[in-house]
Every structure is written in C-alpha cells, then in structure tokens.
C-alpha positions as CSV (number, residue, x, y, z in Angstrom):
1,X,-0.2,-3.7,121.4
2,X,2.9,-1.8,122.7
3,X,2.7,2.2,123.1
4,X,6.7,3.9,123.7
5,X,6.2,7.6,125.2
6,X,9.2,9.7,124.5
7,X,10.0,13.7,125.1
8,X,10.4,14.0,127.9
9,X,12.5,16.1,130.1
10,X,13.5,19.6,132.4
11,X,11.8,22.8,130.7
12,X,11.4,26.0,132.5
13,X,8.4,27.4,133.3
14,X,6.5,29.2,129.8
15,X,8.2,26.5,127.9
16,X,7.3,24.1,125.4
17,X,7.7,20.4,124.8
18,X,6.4,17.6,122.7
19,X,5.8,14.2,123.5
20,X,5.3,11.4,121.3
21,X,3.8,7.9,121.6
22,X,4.5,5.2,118.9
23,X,2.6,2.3,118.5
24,X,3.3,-1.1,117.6
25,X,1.3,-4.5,117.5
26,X,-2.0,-3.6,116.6
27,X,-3.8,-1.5,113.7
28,X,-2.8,1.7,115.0
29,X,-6.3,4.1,112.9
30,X,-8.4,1.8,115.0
31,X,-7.5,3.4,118.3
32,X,-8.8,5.8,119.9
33,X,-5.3,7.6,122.0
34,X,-4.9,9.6,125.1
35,X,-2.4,11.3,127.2
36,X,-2.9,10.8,131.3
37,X,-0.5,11.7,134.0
38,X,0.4,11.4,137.0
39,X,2.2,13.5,139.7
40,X,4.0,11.9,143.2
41,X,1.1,10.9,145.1
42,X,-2.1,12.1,143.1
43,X,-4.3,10.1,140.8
44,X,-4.0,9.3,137.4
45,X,-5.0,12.5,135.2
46,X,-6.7,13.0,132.2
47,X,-4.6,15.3,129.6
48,X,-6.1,15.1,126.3
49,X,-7.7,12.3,124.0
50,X,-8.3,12.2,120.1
51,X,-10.6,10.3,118.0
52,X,-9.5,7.6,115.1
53,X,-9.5,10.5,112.5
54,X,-8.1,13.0,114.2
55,X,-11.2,15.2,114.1
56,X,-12.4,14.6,117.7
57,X,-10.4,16.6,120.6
58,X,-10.5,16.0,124.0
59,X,-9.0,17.8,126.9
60,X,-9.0,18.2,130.5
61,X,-9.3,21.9,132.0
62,X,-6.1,22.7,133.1
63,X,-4.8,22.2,129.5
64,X,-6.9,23.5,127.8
65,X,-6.0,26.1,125.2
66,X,-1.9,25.0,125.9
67,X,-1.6,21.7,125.2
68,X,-2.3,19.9,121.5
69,X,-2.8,16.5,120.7
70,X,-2.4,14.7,117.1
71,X,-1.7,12.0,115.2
72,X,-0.2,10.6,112.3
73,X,-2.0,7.9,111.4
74,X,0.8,6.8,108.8
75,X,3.2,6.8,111.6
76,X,1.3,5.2,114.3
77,X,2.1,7.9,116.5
78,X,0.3,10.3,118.3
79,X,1.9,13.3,120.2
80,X,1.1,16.0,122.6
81,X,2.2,19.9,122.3
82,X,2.6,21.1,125.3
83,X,3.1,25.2,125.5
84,X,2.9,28.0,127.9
85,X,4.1,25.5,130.5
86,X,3.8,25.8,134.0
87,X,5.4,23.6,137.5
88,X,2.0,22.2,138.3
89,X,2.3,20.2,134.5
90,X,5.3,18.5,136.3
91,X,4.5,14.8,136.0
92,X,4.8,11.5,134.3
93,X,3.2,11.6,131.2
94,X,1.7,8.1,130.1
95,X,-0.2,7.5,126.3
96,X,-3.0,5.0,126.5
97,X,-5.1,3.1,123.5
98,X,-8.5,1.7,123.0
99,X,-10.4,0.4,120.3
100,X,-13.7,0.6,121.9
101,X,-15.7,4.2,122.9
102,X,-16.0,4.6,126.2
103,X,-15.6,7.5,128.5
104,X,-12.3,9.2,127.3
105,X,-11.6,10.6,130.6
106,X,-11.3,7.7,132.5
107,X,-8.1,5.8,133.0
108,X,-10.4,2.6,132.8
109,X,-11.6,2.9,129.8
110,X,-8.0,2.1,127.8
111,X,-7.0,-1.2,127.5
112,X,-3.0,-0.3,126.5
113,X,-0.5,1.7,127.9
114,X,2.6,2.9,127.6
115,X,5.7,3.3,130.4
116,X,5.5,6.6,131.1
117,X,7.6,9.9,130.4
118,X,9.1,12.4,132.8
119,X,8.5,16.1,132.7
120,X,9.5,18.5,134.9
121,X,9.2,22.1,134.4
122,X,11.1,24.2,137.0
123,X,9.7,28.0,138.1
C-alpha cells in the first residue's frame, strides 16, 4: 500500500489549507486513515482519524472544531481541512492506513504511511 500526501505549503496565520492523501496498492474502503504530524524536535502527533465509512471522526484537541477530515472512498483519497490556522499547526503533515482497529491515536497502530507534507503558517 502507498499513501502520497499533497497540499502543502506557506499560509498566514487564520488561514486555510487542504491536504490530501491518495492511496494506491491496496483496497482503499478497507482502511481505516489518519493524519499525524510532526514539528522539529517533538513527537509524532495525532491530527485526526476517520472510520471506513466516513461516519466515525476522530480528532486531537488542539484541532478540534478547525480541522476536517474525509474521504472519498471512490477516489481513494482522504483529506484534511484545515481552517482558522494558527503557527503552532506548523509541521509535517503525514497520512497513515490501517486495516485493523486499534487505538487511532497512536502512531503504532498504522501499518502504512505516507512521506510527509510541509506546512508552515507564518504569524
């Protein structure tokens, strides 16, 4: 399975950006997807994490309420609305698959990843 994060980039602070993360290699409604990231010299960070349906959100407290996450399930891709953004989102954005429930927090629990995507947002 091979996961390509894109949208990235420089926003300024109160801005708005979407990333998407396609999916190839595997049967794409059987996942279970999540965005982490991951700032200079901090752990991996759980953003947000959706079901196979798309019914069952997931997100991490500082997100919550301005970021989004969704699929298309006949695009195998999932993406992440990111609004109201602020300098502290700054980071490398990574998606991450799994077929299997586990805790959707933890960067442990997904078996795939993709390479990563930059944003910055500048105050």
């Amino acid at each position: 399975v091979q996961l390509q994060a894109s949208g990235g980039g420089l926003v300024q602070a109160g801005g708005s950006l979407r990333l998407s993360c396609a999916t190839s290699g595997g049967t794409y409604s059987r996942y279970i997807m999540a965005w982490f990231r991951q700032a200079p010299g901090t752990e991996r960070e759980f953003v947000a994490a959706l079901g196979r349906s798309g019914d069952n959100a997931f997100y991490g407290d500082s997100v919550k309420g301005r970021f989004t996450i969704s699929r298309d399930n006949a695009k195998n891709t999932v993406y992440l609305q990111m609004n109201s953004l602020r300098p502290e989102d700054t980071a490398v954005y990574f998606c991450a698959a799994n077929s299997v429930y586990r805790a959707y927090s933890a960067p442990s629990s997904y078996d795939y990843w993709g390479q990563g995507t930059l944003v910055t947002v500048s105050s």
